[in-house]
C-alpha positions as CSV (number, residue, x, y, z in Angstrom):
1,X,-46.2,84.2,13.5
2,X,-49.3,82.2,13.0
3,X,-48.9,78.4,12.8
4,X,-49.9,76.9,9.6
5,X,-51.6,74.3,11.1
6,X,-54.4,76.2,12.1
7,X,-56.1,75.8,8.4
8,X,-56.5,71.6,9.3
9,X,-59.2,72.6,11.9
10,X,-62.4,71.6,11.1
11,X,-66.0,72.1,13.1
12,X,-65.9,68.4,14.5
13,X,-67.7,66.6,17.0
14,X,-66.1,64.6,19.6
15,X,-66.5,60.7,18.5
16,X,-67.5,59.9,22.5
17,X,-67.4,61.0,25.9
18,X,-64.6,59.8,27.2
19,X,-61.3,58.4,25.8
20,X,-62.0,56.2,22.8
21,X,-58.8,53.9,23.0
22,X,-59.1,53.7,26.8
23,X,-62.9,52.9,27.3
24,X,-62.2,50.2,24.0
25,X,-59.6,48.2,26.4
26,X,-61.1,49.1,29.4
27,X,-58.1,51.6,31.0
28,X,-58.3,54.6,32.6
29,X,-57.3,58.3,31.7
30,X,-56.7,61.7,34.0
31,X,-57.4,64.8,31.1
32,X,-59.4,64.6,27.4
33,X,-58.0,66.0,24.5
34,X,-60.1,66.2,21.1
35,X,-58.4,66.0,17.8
36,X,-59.3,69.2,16.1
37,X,-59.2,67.7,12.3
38,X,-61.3,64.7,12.5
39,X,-63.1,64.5,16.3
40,X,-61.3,61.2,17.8
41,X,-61.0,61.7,21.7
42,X,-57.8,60.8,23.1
43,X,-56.3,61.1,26.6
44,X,-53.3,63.3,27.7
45,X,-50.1,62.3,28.7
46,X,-50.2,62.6,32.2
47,X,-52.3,59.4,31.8
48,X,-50.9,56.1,31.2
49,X,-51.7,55.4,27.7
50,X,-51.1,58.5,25.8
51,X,-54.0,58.4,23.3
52,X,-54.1,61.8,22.0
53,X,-50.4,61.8,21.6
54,X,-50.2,58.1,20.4
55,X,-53.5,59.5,17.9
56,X,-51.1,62.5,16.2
57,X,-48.6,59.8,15.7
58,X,-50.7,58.4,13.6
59,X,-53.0,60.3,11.4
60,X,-50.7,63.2,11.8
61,X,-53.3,65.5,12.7
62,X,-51.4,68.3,14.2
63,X,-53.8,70.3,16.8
64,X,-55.9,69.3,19.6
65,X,-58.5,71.0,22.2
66,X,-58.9,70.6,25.8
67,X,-62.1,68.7,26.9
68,X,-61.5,69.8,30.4
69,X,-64.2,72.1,31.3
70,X,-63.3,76.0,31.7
71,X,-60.3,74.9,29.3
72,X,-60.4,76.3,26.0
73,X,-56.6,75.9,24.9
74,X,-55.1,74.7,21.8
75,X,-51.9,72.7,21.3
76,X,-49.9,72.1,18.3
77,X,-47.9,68.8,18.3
78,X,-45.6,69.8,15.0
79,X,-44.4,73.2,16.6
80,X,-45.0,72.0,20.1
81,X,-46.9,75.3,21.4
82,X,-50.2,76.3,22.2
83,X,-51.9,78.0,19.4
């Protein structure tokens, strides 16, 4: 089965280099996840803050991307599976 979320990704550019919640309050993260619908950069949650997650929560944007280098994997939050 293919997940219907798939048709919400768009050809995006990450918004920054790095987490954008944590560098605006000045935390740290441990992985980069980008949001594959609109480009925000969040961090996973093996770091403290949860970004990406907290950034699906949100906007509802279902699929993010590794940032990690040699990682190329896709996550869906709704189905909770990589895609």
């Amino acid at each position: 089965m293919t997940d219907p979320h798939l048709k919400e990704i768009r050809d995006v550019t990450p918004h920054s280099n790095g987490c954008e919640d944590c560098l605006r309050i000045g935390a740290q993260w441990v992985h980069l996840r980008l949001c594959l619908t609109c480009g925000h950069v969040g961090c996973c949650d093996s770091s403290p803050n949860r970004h990406a997650t907290a950034h699906f929560h949100r906007s509802r944007h279902p699929i993010i991307q590794s940032l990690e280098p040699g990682e190329e994997w896709r996550w869906c939050y709704v189905h909770e599976t990589v895609v």
